[in-house]
N, C-alpha and C positions, 0 to 999 in steps of 0.2 A: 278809645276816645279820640285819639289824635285821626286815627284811620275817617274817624266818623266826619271831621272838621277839615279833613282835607276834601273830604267826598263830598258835602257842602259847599265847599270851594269850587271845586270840579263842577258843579251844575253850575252855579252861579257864574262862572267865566262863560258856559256852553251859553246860559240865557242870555247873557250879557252882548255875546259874539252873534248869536242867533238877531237880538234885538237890531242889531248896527243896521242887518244889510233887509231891511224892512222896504218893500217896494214904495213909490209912491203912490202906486195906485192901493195899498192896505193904508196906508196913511190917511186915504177919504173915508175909510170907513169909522163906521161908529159900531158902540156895543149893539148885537140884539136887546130892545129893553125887558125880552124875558128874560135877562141875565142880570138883571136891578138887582132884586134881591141879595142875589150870591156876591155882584160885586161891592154892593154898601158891607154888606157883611163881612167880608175878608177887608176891605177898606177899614172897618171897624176896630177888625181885630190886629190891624198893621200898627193901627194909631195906639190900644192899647199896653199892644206887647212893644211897643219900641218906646212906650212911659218906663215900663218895669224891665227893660236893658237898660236905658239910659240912666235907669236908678243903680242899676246893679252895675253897671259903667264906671258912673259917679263914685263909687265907692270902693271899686276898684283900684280906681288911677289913683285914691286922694291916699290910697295905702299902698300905691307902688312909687317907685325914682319916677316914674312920669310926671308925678305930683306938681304944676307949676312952671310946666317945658311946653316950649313950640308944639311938641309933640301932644300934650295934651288939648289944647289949645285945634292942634289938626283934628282929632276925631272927632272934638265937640261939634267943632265945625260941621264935619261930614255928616255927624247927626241933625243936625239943629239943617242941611241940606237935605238931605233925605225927608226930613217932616212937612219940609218946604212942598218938598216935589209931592208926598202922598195927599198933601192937604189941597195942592192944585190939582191932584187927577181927580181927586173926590169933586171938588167945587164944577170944574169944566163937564164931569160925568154927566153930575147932575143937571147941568142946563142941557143935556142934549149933542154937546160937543164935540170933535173929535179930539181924543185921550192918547193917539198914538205919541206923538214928542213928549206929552206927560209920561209915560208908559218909561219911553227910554229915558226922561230922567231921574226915575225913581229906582228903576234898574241901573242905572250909573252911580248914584247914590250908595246904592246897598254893595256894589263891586268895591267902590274906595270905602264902605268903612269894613268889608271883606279883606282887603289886602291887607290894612292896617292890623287887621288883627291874628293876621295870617302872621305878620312879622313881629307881632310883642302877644305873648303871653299875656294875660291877665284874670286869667281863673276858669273854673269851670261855671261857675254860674252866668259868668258874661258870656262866655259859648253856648251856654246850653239859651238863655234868652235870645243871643242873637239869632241860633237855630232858628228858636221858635217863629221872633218875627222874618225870618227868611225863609220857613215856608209856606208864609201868608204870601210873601210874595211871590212865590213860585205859582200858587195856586192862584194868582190875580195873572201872572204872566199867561197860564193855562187858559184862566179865561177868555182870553182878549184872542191868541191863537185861537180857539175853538170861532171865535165870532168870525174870524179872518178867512173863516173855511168858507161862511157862507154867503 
């Protein structure tokens, strides 16, 4: 399991590192909107699987020593950041927009609450949720690459 969550970690630094050195000339681009679909859809599923981590979060810290520390107070943050950031790439998608700055905040987002949870334990269910919603994200970062191709 740990093998698994470090190798989770391992992509998410590569995407993360990958994201930074983004040219500006992929910066004018926008999605192909034959890729509507797929990205509402993984958008979709980013917003519900990071309700049911943030449940399984919630429940976790309020039955660990985190319970009531800066430190919890930190992740909540970087959650309640991260929803920020998926709910502006969704809003700006939709008008047509370019997504790439949205892109890298929602990927910077899911890095810090990646670290945090790289450095405290808090069960297997919060790993196996975060998982989940991190490879919604993976597959929304694939997306946006694949359009950057053309």
């Amino acid at each position: 399991m740990i093998d698994k969550i470090k190798r989770v970690l391992l992509i998410a630094l590569v995407i993360a590192g990958t994201s930074i050195g983004i040219s500006s000339e992929a910066q004018a681009q926008r999605f192909p909107r034959r890729d509507n679909g797929q990205v509402e859809q993984i958008l979709s599923r980013i917003e519900s699987n990071t309700d049911r981590f943030q449940d399984s979060l919630d429940d976790a810290l309020d039955r660990s020593r985190l319970n009531g520390t800066n430190q919890e107070d930190e992740i909540n943050r970087y959650v309640k950041d991260f929803e920020r950031a998926t709910d502006r790439l969704l809003d700006r998608y939709d008008r047509g927009q370019n997504v790439t700055s949205d892109l890298r905040s929602v990927l910077s987002s899911a890095s810090r609450i990646d670290n945090f949870l790289q450095r405290r334990r808090l069960g297997p269910r919060v790993e196996r949720d975060w998982s989940t919603v991190r490879r919604s994200v993976n597959d929304l970062e694939g997306i946006i690459s694949r359009a950057r191709r053309y």
